[in-house]
N, C-alpha and C positions, 0 to 999 in steps of 0.2 A: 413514300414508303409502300404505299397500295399495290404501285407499280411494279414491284420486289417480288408479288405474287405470279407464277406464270397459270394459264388454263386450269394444267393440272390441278394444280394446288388448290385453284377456287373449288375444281371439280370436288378433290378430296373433301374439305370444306362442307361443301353443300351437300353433299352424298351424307355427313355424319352429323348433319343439322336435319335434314330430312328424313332420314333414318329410324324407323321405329322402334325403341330401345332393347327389345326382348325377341327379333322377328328371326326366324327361322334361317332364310337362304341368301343370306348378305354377302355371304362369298362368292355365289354364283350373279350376283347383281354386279357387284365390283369387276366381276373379271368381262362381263357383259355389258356392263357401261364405261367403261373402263382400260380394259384389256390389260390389265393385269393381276397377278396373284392376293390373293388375301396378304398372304406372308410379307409382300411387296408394299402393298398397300400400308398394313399397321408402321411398317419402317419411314414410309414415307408418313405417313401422319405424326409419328411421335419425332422428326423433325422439327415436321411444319409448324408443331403448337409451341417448339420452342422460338420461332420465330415475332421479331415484333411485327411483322409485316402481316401476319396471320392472327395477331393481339390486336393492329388494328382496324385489320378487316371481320371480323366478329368475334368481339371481346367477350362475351355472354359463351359460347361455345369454346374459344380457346380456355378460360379458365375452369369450365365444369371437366374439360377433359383434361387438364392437367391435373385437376382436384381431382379427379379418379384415379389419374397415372400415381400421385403420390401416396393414394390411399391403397392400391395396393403395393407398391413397392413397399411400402413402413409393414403392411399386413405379412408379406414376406421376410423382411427384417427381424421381425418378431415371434417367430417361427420356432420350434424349439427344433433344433438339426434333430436326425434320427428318426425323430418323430411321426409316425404311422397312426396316424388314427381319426 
């Protein structure tokens, strides 16, 4: 299954392992190590972590990052519509 990973994808990977949780210029790092968009990038990572091949290439990071992804999508869920404040 490891093998199911290309470059890329380890790159994404290791880029949001190594990543300093709060750091300022990650967009400009991504697109400079990278060569491409922010926007690009999150798409292509919220693929990747649904992938097993990405579960079992680093299990510890694919699941802290899906424990974020659901924690905000429920935070949004639960949102009262209209709501300004």
């Amino acid at each position: 299954m490891l093998g199911d990973l290309t470059e890329r994808d380890r790159a994404i990977l290791s880029m949001e392992t190594a990543w300093p949780r709060h750091s300022g210029a990650k967009e400009e790092v991504i697109r400079a190590q990278l060569g491409m968009s922010a926007a690009r990038y999150y798409q292509l990572l919220g693929r990747l972590i649904e992938s097993e091949s990405a579960l079992e290439y680093d299990p510890m990071l694919v699941r802290r990052l899906r424990r974020i992804r659901d924690s905000r999508a429920y935070t949004r869920s639960t949102r009262t519509p209209g709501f300004v404040g």
